[in-house]
MARFIVEX-514151 format. One line per 2 residues: their letters; for each residue x, y, z of C-alpha. Coordinates in Angstrom, 2 decimals. Example, Ala and Ser with C-alpha at 12.3 -4.5 7.8 and 13.67 -1.06 7.14 Angstrom:
// residues 2
as = 12.30:-4.50:7.80  13.67:-1.06:7.14
***
This chain:
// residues 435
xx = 30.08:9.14:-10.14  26.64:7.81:-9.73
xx = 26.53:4.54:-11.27  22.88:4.68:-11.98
xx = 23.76:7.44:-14.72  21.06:9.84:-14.05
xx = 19.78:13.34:-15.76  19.77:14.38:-12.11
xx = 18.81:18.47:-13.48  16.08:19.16:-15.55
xx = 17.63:22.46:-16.43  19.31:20.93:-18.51
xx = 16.53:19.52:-20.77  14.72:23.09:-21.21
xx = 11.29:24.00:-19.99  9.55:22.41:-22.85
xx = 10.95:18.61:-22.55  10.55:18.61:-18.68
xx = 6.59:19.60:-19.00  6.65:16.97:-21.12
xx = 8.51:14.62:-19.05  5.96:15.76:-15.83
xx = 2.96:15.07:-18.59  4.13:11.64:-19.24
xx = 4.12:10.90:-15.01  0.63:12.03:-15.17
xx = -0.45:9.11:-17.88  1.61:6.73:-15.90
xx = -0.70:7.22:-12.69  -3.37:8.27:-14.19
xx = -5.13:4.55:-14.23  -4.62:3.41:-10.85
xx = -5.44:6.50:-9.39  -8.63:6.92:-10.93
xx = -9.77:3.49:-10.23  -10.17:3.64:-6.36
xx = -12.76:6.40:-6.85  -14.31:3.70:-9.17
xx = -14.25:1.10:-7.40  -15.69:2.73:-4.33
xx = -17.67:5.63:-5.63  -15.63:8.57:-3.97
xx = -15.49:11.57:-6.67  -13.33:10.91:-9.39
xx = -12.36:15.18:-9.98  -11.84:15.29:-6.38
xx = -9.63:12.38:-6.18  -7.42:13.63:-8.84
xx = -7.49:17.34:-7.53  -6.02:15.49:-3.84
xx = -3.79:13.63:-5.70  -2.10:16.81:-7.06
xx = -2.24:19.03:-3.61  -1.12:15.82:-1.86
xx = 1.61:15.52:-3.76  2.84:18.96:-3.52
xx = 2.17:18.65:0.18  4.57:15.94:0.40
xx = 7.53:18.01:-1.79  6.92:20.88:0.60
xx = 7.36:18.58:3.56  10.32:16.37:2.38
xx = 12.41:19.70:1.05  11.41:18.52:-2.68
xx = 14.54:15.99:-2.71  12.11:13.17:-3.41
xx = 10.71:12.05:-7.07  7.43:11.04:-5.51
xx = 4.40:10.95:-6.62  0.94:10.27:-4.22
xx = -1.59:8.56:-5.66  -4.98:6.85:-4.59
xx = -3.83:4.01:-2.00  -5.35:0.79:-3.02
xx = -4.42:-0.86:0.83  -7.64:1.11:2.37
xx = -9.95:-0.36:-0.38  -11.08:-3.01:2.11
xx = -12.11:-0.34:4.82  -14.24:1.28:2.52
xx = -15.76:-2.01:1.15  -16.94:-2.12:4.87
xx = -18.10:0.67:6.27  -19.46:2.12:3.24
xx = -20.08:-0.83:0.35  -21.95:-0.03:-3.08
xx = -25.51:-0.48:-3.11  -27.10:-3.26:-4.76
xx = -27.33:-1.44:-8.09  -23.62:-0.22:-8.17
xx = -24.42:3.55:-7.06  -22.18:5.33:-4.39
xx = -23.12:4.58:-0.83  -23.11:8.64:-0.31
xx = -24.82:8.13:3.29  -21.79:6.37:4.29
xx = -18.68:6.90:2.59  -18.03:10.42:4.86
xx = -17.29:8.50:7.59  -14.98:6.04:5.79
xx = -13.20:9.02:4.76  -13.28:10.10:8.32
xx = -11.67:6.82:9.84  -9.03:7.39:6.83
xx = -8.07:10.72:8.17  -7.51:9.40:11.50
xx = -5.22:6.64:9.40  -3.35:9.57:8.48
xx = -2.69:10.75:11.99  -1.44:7.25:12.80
xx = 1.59:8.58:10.09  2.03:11.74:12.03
xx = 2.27:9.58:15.18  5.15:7.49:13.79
xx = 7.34:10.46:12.09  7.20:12.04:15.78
xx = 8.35:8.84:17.13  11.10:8.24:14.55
xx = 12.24:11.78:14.38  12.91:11.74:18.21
xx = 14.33:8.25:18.57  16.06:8.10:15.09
xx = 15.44:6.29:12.15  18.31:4.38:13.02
xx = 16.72:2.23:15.31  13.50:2.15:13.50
xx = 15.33:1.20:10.23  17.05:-2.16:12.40
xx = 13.97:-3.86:11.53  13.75:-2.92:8.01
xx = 17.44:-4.38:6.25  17.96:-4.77:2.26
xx = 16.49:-8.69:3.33  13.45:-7.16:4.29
xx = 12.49:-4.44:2.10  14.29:-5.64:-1.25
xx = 11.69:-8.88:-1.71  8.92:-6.45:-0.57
xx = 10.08:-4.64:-3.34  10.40:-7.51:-5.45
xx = 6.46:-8.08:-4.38  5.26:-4.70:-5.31
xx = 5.50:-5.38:-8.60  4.71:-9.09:-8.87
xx = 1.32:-8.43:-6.65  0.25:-4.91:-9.68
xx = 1.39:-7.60:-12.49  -1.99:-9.63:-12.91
xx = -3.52:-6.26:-13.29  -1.29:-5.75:-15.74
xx = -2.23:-8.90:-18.04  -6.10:-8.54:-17.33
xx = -5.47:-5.20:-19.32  -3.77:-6.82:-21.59
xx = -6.23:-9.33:-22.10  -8.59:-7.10:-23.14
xx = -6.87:-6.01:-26.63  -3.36:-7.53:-26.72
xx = -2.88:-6.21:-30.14  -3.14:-2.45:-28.79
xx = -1.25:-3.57:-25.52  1.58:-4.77:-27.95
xx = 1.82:-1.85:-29.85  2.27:0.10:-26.52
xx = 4.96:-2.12:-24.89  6.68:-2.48:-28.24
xx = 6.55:1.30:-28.79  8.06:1.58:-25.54
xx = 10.90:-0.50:-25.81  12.13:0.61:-29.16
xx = 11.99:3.80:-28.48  13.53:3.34:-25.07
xx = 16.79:1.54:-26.15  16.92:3.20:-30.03
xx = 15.65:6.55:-29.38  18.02:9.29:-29.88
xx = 17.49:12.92:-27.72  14.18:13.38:-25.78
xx = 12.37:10.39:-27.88  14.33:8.19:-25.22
xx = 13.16:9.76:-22.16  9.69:10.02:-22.84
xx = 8.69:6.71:-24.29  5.80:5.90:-21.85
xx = 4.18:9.05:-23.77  5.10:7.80:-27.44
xx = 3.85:4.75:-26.17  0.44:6.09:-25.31
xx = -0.14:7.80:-28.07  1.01:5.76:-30.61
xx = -1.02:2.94:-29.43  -4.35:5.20:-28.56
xx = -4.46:6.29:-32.00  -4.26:2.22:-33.20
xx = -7.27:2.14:-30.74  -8.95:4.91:-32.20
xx = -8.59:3.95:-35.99  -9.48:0.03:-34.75
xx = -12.76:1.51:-33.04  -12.01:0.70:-29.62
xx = -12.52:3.94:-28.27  -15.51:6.02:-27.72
xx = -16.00:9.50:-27.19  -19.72:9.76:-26.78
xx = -20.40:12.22:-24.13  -17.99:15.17:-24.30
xx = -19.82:17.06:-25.47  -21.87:16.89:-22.20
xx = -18.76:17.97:-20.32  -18.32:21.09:-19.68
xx = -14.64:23.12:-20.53  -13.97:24.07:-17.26
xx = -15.74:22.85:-13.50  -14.59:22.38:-9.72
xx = -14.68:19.30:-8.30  -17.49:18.38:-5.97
xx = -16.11:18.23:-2.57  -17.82:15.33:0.00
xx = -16.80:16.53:3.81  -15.97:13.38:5.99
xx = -17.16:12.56:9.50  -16.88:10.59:12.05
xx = -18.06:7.39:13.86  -16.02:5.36:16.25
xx = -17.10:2.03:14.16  -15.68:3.23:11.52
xx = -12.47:4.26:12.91  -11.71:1.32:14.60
xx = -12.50:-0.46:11.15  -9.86:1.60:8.88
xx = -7.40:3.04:11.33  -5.34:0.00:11.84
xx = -4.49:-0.21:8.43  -2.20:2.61:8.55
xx = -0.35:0.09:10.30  0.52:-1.72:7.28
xx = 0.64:1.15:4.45  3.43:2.58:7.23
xx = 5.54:-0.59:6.31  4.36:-0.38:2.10
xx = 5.55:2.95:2.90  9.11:2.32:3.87
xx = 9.11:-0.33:0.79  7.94:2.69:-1.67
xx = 10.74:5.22:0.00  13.36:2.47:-0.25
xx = 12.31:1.43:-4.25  12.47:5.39:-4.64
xx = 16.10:5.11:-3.50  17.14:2.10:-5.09
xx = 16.49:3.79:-8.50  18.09:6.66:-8.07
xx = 20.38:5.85:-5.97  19.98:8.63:-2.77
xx = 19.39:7.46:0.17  16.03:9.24:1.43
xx = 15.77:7.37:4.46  18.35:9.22:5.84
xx = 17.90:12.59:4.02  15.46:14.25:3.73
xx = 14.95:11.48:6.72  12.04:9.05:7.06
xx = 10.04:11.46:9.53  9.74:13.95:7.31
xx = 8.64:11.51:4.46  5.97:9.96:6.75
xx = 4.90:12.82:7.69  4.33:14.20:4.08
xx = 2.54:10.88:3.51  0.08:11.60:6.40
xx = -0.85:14.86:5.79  -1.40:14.16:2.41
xx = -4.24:11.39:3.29  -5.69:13.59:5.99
xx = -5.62:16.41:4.03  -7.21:14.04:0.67
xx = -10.02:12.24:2.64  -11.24:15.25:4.84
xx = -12.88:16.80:1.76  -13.66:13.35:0.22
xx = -10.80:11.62:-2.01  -9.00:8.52:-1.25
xx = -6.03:7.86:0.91  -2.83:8.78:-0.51
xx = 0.29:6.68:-0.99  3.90:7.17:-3.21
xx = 3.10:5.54:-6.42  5.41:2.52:-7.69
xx = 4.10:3.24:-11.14  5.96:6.48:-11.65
xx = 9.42:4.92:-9.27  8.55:2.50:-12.80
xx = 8.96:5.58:-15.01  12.01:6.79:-12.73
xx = 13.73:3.50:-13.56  12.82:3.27:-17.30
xx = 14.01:7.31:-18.25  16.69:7.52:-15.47
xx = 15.17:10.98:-15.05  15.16:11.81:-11.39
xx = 14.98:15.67:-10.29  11.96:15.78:-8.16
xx = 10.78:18.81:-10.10  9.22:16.70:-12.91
xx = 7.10:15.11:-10.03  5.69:18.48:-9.01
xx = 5.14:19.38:-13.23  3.30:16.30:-12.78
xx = 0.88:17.10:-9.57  -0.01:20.72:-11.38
xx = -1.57:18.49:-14.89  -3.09:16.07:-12.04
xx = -5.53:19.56:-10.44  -5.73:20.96:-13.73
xx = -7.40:17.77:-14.63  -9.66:17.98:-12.09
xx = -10.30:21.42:-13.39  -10.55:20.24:-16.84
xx = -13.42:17.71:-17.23  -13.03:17.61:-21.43
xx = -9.45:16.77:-20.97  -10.13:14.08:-18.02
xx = -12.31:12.96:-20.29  -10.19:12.08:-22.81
xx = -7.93:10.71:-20.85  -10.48:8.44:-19.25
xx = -10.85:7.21:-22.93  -7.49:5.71:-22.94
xx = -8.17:1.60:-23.68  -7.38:-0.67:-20.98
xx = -5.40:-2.44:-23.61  -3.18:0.63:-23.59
xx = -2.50:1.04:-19.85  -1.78:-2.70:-19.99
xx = 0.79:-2.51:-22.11  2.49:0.24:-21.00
xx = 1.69:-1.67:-16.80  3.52:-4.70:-18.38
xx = 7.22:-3.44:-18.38  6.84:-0.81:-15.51
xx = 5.78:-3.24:-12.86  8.02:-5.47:-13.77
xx = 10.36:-2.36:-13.63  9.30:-2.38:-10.27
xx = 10.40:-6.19:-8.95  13.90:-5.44:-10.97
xx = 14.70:-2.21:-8.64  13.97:-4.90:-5.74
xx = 16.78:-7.38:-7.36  18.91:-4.95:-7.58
xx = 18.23:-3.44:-3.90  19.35:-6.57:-2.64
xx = 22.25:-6.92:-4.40  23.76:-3.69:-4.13
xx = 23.49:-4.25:-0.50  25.53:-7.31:-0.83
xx = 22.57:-9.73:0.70  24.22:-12.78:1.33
xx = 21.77:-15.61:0.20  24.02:-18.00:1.41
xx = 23.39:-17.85:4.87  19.66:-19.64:5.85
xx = 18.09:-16.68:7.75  18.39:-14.40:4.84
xx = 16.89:-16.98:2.25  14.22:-18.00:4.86
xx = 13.24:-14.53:5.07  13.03:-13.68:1.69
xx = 11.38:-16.78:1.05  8.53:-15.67:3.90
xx = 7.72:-12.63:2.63  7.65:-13.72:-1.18
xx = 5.20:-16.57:-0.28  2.92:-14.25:2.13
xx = 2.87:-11.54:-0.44  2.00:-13.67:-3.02
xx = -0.52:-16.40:-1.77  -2.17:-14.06:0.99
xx = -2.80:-11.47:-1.78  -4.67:-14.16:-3.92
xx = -6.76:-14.93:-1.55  -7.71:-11.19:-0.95
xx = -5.83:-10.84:2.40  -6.93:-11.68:5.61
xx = -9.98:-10.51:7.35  -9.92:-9.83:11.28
xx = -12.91:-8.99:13.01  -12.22:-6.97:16.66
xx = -15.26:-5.57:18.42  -18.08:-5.89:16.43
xx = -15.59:-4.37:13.75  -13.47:-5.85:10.78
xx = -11.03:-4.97:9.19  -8.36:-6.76:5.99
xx = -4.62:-7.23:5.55  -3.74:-7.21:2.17
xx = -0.99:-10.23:1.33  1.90:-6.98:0.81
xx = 0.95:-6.11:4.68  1.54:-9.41:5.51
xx = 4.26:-9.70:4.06  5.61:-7.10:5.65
xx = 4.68:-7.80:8.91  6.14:-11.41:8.66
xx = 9.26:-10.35:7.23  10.05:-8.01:9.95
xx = 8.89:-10.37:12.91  11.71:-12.85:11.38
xx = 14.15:-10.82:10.38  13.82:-9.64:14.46
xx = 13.79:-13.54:15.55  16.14:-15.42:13.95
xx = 19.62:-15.34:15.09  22.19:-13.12:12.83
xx = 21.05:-10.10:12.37  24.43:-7.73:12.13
xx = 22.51:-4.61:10.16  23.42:-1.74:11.30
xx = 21.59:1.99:9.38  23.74:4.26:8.46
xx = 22.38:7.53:8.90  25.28:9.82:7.69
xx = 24.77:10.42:4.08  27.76:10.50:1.13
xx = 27.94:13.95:0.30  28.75:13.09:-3.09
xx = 25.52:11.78:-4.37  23.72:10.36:-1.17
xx = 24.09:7.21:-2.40  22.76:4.35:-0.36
xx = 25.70:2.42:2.25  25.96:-1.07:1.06
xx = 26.74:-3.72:3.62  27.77:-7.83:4.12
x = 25.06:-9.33:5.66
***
């Protein structure tokens, strides 16, 4: 038996219930996915339809045997910042953000490069540097690193962020039949229409948008500057990568390092960036906002993910509906943020101690205590910021983190891990191990 209790088969809940359960993945990465096109003025439609091809890029790839999502990667948000930063007045740098899109797509080759590595020397050997020490507190940093994000949301209403996370909670542990499963959706909607009968929400302007409209598509290019500048960082989304993969397979259980293997995953990954930035949308990356929604509804068939990547292009499609959906109060995302990133540092916990992580012996509690700190503190300062040839380029503190963790975890003295790359045919659960 899996002891994670899962609705593993959606067939099970009828066609209705599992649009609805793909429809409430959509709202849960609907914020952070839209806000990297903000924040660097890449095309918000486009972003959105990527999203949605990316992810079904990555099913194809991986076999569809992992409840991923890709969203907009917030790791590459320094690269952009430098090779193509706002103007002065807050417009799109349009001039230059094709070739930070272009030095993203070779980021995305960097993936390809690694899943051909791994897939013809084994993940075993490749996973010897990633143990439950390493990636459970990365985990564990995922969602302590999104959590401020969560409060400044918060901040802005906490009335209509407490109706969400209350909404969510009741309905989560007293909810009886498909109320249970989808209480990220109550949540929403209970607590936008609070919003909307308090006044906080404002729907001037749909009428300007039209019913139906294709996204406007911005081809990249390329400059060597640029390249040097944003390629490197694939370095570190590889290792956020593994952390996402693992989180994935702490909640439900599988082990998807080893099947459908960590090549394949990579490789879905990469394409999915190259494929996203060559016509203009953001990087993409698995999303530890819906592994949130994975934890909370114990709903894991990889299906729902794909229900979810056909609402994210119809969307794009859809510029009335975006727009409503872009009327959502912060205060609202917030609340709902509030218990799935913290959702997110619990699957961590428990990675560790399903794994049997002995925090009795000093290298494993200096290591988790490195990467903790480094994620943490480097991350409030913004990262670090290293400038090679006339180029520069930023670490954010989860990079770091990673990068430390695994330098240690190879140095000290002690480390017996061994990857197990044969999989339980029962439920592909993850191997646990003394270490």
């Amino acid at each position: 038996m899996n002891n994670h209790d899962p609705i593993t088969d959606v067939r099970t809940l009828g066609t209705g219930k599992t649009i609805i359960l793909g429809l409430q993945h959509t709202f849960a990465m609907f914020g952070a996915t839209v806000l990297v096109p903000i924040l660097t003025g890449l095309p918000i439609a486009t972003t959105l339809l990527m999203a949605g091809l990316g992810t079904l890029l990555f099913h194809l790839i991986t076999k569809g045997q992992v409840p991923a999502f890709l969203g907009s990667s917030f790791a590459f948000l320094g690269g952009y910042a430098a090779v193509a930063p706002l103007l002065k007045d807050g417009s799109p740098n349009v001039e230059m953000l094709p070739y930070a899109c272009g030095g993203v797509f070779c980021a995305g080759l960097v993936y390809l490069v690694m899943s051909a590595l791994i897939k013809g020397f084994g993940a075993k050997k490749v996973m010897r540097f990633f143990p439950p020490v390493v990636t459970g507190p990365i985990i564990i940093s995922i969602g302590l690193i999104l959590a401020p994000s969560a409060i400044n949301n918060c901040a802005t209403n906490w009335f209509i962020a407490l109706v969400a996370l209350v909404t969510v909670i009741v309905f989560n542990i007293w909810g009886k039949g498909m109320a249970k499963i989808v209480p990220i959706l109550i949540g929403v909607a209970v607590s936008y229409i609070v919003a909307i009968f308090m006044g906080e929400v404002d729907f001037t302007g749909i009428s300007n948008e039209p019913i139906l409209g294709l996204p406007e598509f911005m081809l990249m290019k390329f400059d060597l500057s640029a390249i040097i500048t944003i390629m490197p960082i694939a370095l570190a989304t590889m290792m956020e990568h593994i952390g996402d993969i693992s989180a994935i397979g702490a909640t439900t259980g599988k082990n998807y390092i080893a099947n459908p293997g960590l090549h394949r995953t990579l490789l879905g990954d990469g394409l999915a960036t190259c494929l996203a930035s060559a016509f203009g949308a953001p990087a993409n990356t698995t999303y530890g906002e819906n592994t949130g929604v994975l934890a909370l509804t114990k709903v894991y068939d990889p299906k729902v993910m794909r229900i979810a990547a056909v609402f994210a292009i119809a969307l794009a499609c859809i510029p009335k509906v975006a727009f409503v959906i872009e009327c959502i109060p912060a205060a609202t995302i917030g609340g709902i943020s509030f218990i799935l990133y913290g959702m997110i540092s619990a699957i961590g916990i428990r990675n560790v101690v399903e794994n049997h992580v002995d925090f009795t012996r000093s290298r494993n509690t200096i290591i988790a205590a490195l990467i903790l700190v480094c994620a943490l503190g480097f991350n409030s300062l913004g990262g670090i910021t290293f400038h090679v040839l006339g180029a520069s380029f930023t670490l954010s503190g989860l990079a770091i983190a990673s990068i430390v963790g695994i330098i240690a975890n190879a140095v000290l003295p002690g480390n017996e891990y061994e990857f197990k790359e044969d999989v339980n045919e029962e439920n592909d659960k993850f191997q646990t191990y003394k270490l």
